[in-house]
C-alpha positions, 0 to 999 in steps of 0.5 A, a space after each residue: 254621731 260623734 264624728 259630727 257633732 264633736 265638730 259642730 259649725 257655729 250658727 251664722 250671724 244675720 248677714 251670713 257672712 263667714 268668720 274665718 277662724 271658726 270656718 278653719 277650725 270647723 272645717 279641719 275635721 271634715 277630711 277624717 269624713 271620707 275614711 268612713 266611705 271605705 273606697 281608696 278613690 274618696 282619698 282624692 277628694 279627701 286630699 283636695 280638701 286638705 290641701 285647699 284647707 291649708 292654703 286658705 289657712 295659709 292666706 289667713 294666718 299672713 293677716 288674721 285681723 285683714 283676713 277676719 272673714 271668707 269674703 275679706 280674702 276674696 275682695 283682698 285677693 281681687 284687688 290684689 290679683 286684677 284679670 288672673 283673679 279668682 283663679 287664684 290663691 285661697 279665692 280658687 282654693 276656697 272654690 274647690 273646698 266649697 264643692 266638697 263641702 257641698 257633697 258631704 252636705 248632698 250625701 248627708 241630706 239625703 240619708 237624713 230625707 230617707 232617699 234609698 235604693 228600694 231594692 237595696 235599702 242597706 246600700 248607700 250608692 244612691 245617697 253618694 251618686 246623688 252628692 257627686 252629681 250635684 256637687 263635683 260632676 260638673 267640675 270633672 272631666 271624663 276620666 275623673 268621672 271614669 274613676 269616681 263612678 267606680 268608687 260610687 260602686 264601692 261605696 258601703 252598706 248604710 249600717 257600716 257607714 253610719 256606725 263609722 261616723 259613730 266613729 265604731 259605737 253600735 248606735 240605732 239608725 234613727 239616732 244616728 239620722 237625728 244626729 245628722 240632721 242636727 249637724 246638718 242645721 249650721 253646716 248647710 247655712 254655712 255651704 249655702 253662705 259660701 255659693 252665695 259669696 261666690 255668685 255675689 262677687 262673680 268668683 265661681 269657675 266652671 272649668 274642669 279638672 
């Protein structure tokens, strides 16, 4: 699954805490996930997920040595920002990468635990309705919903989207699945980190798009 593990997330030190840099480097080859899901409509969250990666990247490159994790900008940003704080800056831009995030870790999970639509085993609908429904649901008003609900209906067979993230080799199931979960193993620590930091410092919204 080369597409993956060229990329790999550094393990997370003992305390979690999330360097920038390597956060940012990791981080920049995830849009390139969502060709693999065929549908026009996931170019919406691909595009959210770039924009928000530059603006953090924005922030961070101002003071690398400030800015040196993901929570020196958030505690910055408070300061900085009083009552329109965390609806703010990289703060709210971190906040909407996180959920996208967190659905690439949802749909990946659940292909790696087997989960699957018994009457159609080679169809991922079930893997990608479960990520967008953990991850960005919630966060999305009706017509959004409306619109990502099409998608899902679009999403592609298994075989096709695995050999995508494989970026076109003829790889076997079960090694393509293996791979997944070996990405899996720092790229979940690290999503779980970043919620983590958000309900620690009481920076997550609900409000929806």
């Amino acid at each position: 699954m080369a597409l993956l593990l060229d990329h790999q997330f550094t393990e997370l030190p003992a305390d979690h805490v999330v360097d920038t840099k390597l956060f940012l480097e990791s981080v920049s080859h995830i849009p390139s996930f969502f060709d693999c899901l065929g549908s026009k409509v996931f170019t919406l969250i691909k595009s959210d997920i770039n924009g928000n990666i530059v603006k953090i990247k924005g922030v961070y490159l101002k003071d690398p040595a400030k800015y040196a994790t993901l929570q020196d900008i958030l505690e910055a940003e408070r300061e900085a920002n009083g009552a329109e704080w965390p609806k703010v800056g990289a703060t709210l831009a971190l906040m909407w990468l996180k959920r996208g995030l967190r659905f690439i870790q949802v749909l990946l999970q659940s292909l790696a635990d087997g989960e699957k639509d018994e009457n159609n085993p080679n169809l991922i609908r079930v893997n990608v309705t479960k990520a967008y429904e953990e991850a960005l649901k919630k966060y999305h008003g009706w017509i959004v919903q409306k619109i990502f609900k099409t998608a899902l209906l679009a999403a592609p067979y298994k075989s096709d989207f695995l050999k995508a993230l494989s970026k076109g080799e003829e790889v076997k199931e079960e090694d393509c699945l293996a791979n997944v979960r070996q990405f899996l193993v720092n790229y979940t620590a690290t999503v779980d980190a970043i919620y983590e930091m958000y309900t620690t410092l009481n920076a997550e919204l609900d409000y929806t798009v």
